[in-house]
ROBAFI-90076 format. One record per residue: residue in one letter; x, y, z of N, C-alpha, C in turn. Coordinates in steps of 0.2 Angstrom, whole numbers, plus 5000, padded with zeros to 4 digits. Layout:
N
AXYZXYZXYZ/...
***
This chain:
355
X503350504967503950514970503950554976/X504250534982504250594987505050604989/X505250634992505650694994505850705000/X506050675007506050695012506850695013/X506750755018507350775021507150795029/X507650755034507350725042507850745047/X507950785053508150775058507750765065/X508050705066508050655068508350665077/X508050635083508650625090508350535091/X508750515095508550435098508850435104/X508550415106508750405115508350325114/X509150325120509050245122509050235130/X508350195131508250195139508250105140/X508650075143509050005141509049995136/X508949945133508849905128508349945122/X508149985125507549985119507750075116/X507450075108507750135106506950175104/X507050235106506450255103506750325101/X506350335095506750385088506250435087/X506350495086505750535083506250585079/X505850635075506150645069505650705066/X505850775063505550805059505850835052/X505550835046505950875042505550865035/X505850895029505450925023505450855023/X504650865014504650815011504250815004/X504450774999504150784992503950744990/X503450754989503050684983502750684976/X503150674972502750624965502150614964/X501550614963501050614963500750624954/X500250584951500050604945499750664945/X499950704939499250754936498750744939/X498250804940497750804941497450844934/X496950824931496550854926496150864925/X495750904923494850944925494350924920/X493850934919493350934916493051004916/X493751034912493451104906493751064901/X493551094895493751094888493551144885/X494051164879493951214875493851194866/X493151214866493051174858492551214855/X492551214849491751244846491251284847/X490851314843490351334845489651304843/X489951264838489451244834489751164833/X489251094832489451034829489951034825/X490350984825490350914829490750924836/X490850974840491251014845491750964845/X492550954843492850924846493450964849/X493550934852494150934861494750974857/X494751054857495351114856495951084861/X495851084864496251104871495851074878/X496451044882496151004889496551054894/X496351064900496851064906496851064911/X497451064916497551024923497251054929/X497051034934496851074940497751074944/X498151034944498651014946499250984943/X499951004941500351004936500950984942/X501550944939502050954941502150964950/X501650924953501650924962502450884963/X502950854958503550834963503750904964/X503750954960504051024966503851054971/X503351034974503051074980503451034985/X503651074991504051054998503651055004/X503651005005503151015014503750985019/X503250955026503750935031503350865033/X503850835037503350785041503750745050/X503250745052503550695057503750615056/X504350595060504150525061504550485066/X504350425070504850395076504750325076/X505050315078504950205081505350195087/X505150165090505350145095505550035091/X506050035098506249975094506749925101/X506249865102506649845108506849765108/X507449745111507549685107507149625112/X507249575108507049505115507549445113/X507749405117508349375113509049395115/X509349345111509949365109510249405103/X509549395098509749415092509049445088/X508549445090508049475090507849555091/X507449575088507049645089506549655088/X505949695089505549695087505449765087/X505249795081505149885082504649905077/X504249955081503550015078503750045077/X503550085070503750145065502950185064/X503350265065502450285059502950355059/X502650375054502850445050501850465048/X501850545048501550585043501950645042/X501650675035501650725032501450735027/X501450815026500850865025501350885015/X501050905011501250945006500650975002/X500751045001500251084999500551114994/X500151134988500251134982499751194979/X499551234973499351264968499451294963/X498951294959499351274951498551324948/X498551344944498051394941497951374933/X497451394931497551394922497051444918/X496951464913496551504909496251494903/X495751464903495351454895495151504892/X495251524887495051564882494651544876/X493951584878493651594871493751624865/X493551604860493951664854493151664849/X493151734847492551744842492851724835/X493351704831493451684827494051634825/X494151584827493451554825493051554833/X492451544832492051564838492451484843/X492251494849492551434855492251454860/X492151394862491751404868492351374876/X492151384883492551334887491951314891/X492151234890491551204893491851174900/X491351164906491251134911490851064910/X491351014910490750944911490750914916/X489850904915489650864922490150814927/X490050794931490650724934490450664931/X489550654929489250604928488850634923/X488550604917488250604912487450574915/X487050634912486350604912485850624904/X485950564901485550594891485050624893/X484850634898484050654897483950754900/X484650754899484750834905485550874900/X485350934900485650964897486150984902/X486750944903487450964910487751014908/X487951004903488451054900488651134901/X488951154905488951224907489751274906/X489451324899490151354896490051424895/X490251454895490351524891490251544888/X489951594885490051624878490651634872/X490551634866491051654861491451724865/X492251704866492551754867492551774874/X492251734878492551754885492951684886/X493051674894493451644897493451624905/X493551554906493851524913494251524915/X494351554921495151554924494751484932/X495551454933495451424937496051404943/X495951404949496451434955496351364959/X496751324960496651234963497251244969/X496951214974497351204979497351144981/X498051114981498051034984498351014989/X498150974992498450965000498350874999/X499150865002499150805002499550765010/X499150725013499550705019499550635017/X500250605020500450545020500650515026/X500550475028500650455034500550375032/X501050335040501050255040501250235045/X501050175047501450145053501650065052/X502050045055502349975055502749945059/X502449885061502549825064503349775062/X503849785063504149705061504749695066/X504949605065505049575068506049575064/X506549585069507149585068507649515068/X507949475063508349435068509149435063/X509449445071510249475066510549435067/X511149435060511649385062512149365067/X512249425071512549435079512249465082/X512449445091512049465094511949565095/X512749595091512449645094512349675087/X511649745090511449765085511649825079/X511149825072511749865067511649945070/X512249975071512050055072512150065078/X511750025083511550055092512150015095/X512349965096512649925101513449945098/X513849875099514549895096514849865091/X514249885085514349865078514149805078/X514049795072513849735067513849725061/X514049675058514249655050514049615047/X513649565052513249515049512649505045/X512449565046511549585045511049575048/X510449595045510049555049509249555042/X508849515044508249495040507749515044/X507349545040506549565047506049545042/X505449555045504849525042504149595046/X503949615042503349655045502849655042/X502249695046501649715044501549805043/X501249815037501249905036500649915035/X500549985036499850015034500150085033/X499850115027499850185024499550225020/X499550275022498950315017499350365014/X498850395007499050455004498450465002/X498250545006497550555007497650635004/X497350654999497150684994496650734995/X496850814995496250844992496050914990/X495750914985495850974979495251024980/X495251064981494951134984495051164976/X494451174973494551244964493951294963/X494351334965493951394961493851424956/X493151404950493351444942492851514944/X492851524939492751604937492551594931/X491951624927491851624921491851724918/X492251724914491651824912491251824910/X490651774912490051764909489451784918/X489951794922489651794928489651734933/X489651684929489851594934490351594938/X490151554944490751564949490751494950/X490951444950490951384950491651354954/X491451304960491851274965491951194964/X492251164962492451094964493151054970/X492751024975493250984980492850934978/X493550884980493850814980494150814987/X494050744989494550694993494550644988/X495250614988495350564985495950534989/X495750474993496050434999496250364997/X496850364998497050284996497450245004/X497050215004497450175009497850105009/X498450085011498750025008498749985014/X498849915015498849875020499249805016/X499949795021500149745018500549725022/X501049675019501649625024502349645020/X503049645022503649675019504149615020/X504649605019505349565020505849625019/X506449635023506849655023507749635027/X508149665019508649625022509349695023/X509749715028510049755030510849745034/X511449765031511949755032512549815033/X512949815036513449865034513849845029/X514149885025514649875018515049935021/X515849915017516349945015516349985009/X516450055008516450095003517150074998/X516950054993517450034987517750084982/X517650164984517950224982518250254986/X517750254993518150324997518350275004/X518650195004518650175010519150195015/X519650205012520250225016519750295019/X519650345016519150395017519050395023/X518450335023517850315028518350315034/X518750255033519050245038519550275044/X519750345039519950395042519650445046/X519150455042518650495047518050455051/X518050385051517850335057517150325055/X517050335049516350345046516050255045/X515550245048515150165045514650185038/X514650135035514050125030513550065031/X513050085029512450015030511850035023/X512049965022510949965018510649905020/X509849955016509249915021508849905012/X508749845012508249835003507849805008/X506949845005506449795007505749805002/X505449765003504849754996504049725000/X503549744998502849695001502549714995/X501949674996501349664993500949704998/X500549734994499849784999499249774994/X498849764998498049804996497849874996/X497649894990497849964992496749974990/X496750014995495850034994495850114993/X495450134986495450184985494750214988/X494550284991494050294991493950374987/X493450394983493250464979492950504983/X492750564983492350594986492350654981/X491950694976492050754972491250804973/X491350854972490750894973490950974967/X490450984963490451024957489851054958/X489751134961489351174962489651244957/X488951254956489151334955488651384958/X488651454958488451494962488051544958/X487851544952487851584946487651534941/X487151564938486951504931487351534925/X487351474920487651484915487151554909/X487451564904486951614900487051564896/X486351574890486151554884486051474882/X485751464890485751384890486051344891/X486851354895487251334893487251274898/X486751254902486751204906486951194915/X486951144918487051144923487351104925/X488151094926488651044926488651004936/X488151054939488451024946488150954947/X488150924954488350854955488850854960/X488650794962489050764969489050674965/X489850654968489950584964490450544970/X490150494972490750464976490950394973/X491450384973491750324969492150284974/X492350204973493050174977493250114972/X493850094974494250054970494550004973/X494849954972495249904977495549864972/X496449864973496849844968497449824971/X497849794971498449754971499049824971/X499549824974500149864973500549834976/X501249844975501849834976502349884976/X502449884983503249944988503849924989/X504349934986504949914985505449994989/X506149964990506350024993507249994996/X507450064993508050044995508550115001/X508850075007509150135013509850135010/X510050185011510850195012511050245020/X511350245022511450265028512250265030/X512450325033513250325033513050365041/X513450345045513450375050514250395054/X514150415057514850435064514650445072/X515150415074515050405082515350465085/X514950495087515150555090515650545097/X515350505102515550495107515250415110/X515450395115514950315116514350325116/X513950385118513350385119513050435112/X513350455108513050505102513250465094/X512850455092512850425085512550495079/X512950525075512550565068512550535062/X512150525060511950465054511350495048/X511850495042511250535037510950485031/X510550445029510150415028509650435022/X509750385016509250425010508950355007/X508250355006507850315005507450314997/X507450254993507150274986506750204988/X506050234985505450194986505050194979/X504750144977504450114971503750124974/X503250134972502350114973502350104966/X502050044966501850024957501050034956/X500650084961499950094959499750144966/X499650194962499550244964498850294962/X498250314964497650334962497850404957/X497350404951497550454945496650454943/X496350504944495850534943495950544935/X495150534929494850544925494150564924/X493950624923493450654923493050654916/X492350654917491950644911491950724908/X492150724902492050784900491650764895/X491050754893490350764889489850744891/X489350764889488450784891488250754884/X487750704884487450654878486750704878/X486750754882485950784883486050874881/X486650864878486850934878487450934874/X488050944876488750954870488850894870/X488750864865489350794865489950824862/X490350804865491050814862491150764856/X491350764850491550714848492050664847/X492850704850493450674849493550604852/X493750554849494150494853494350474858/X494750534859494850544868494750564872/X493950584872493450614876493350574879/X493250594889493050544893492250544895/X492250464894491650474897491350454904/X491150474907491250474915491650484918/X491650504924492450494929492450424933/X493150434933493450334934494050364938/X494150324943494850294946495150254942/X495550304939496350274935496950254941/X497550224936498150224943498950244937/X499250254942499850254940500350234942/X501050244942501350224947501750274951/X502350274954502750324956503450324960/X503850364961504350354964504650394970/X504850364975504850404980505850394983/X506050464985506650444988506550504994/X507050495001507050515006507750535009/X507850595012508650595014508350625025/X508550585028508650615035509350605037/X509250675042509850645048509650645055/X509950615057509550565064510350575068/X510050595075510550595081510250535085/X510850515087510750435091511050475098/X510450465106510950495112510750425114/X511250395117511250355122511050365130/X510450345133510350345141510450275145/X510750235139510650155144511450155147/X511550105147512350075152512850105144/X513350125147513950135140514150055137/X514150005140513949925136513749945130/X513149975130512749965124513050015118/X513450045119513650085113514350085112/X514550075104515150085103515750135106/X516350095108516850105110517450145105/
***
């Protein structure tokens, strides 16, 4: 889910509107989960306790740019380019503890399993890993599409419209991933893992956009001269994931406890579906000034959700059920809503702007 709040200016130079815009932003994103575990000291080890390098990222707040330009042809036609990015950066910490009685260990496992090699690298009974993750997420997109409304002038910019209009585009967008951790063991281990994990989406959209009457506050509306508009729109995307992880330490384990580093790169290619709905209430300041505040809720039905191997076949096999074996590109889904506001100045002929 993401979070954006946008202030917004548009200048109009004839015919054509070109928009930019800065302001917070939030994103939904799945957990992140690591490969520590806390288990045993002795057989059959199984899985005490799991936990996250990343928890709970819809709270964190970033910012982001974004603009389009947008110019008509026709009578009833437009065509207009959009792109937006934005940054959100997040940290999230946690503490494995070993216990002497019953004795526990916290273990680090490899990213990849090799039976023939002892990965496994953990602590002694009674000490402990602490762990300090930093995530940084940039989202960014740009879009192509074609406008045809059901009169000639258009919604928002010209001198009103009721009719609607239907558009048809092309998008591309990314949610680019990446995890910076520092562990710590009191064993002397100092152990580092970065990740990029990059998803790119490429698709086509339909959407359809109208002004509506408020059926609670219209008299309201109507007094303070306020318009209402929605925009519903949905595509199909190809969504390509690509991995990148790297697990070093700087410090060997004590009493055998193995050697979990490694480097692993993984990708993925899967089907997704973006759905999304505008609401928009605006006021005309003057012919040439439009302020318009504008909230947007977004669907991604498939979103990248990392799985880490936590067992060594050459060293601790973990025994539980739920123990992973190898790291995999999982998915999820997620949801996104958006709030801007956006100044409309007119630079073309007074013609083009409400009376």
């Amino acid at each position: 889910m993401s979070v954006q709040a946008e202030e917004a200016g548009t200048a109009q130079f004839g015919d054509t509107t070109v928009s930019f815009g800065v302001g917070t932003t939030m994103l939904t994103l799945p957990d992140v989960t690591s490969m520590v575990t806390r288990t045993t000291s002795t057989p059959p080890f199984p899985i005490l306790q799991s936990f996250k390098f990343s928890d709970d990222f819809y709270e964190e707040t970033g910012w982001n740019l974004n603009g389009s330009i947008e110019t008509p042809f026709g009578a009833d036609n437009a065509i207009a380019f959009r792109g937006f990015w934005g940054r959100i950066e997040g940290g999230d910490d946690f503490t494995c503890t070993g216990s002497l009685a019953p004795q526990t260990n916290c273990l680090i496992a490899p990213l990849f399993d090799d039976p023939a090699v002892n990965q496994i690298g953990g602590t002694l009974g009674a000490n402990s890993i602490t762990s300090n993750a930093d995530r940084t997420v940039d989202i960014w997109g740009g879009s192509v599409e074609t406008k045809w409304f059901g009169a000639p002038e258009r919604m928002g910019i010209a001198n009103g419209h009721t009719g609607g209009y239907f558009s048809v585009g092309a998008d591309i967008r990314g949610i680019y991933q990446d995890l910076d951790v520092r562990m710590n063991a009191t064993t002397g281990a100092a152990i580092n893992y970065n990740e990029e994990l990059d998803t790119t989406y490429y698709g086509a959209f339909v959407a359809y956009g109208s002004n509506y009457s408020q059926l609670l506050f219209g008299s309201l509306w109507e007094k303070l001269g306020l318009e209402s508009s929605f925009r519903v729109q949905g595509g199909v995307y190809y969504a390509n994931t690509d991995y990148s992880g790297n697990l070093s330490h700087s410090a060997p384990f004590p009493g055998g406890g193995g050697d979990p580093s490694g480097a692993l790169s993984l990708s993925s290619d899967d089907a997704a579906f973006i759905g999304g709905l505008t609401l928009e209430t605006r006021k005309h300041l003057s012919p040439r000034t439009m302020l318009s505040l504008k909230s947007t809720y977004e669907y991604y039905s498939w979103v990248p959700k990392m799985a880490y191997n936590n067992t060594s076949t050459g060293g601790v096999n973990l025994t539980n059920a739920s123990r992973q074996v190898g790291t995999e590109i999982g998915s999820d889904d997620a949801f996104s809503m958006s709030t801007m506001l956006t100044l409309t100045i007119g630079l073309g002929p007074d013609s083009l702007f409400k009376q």
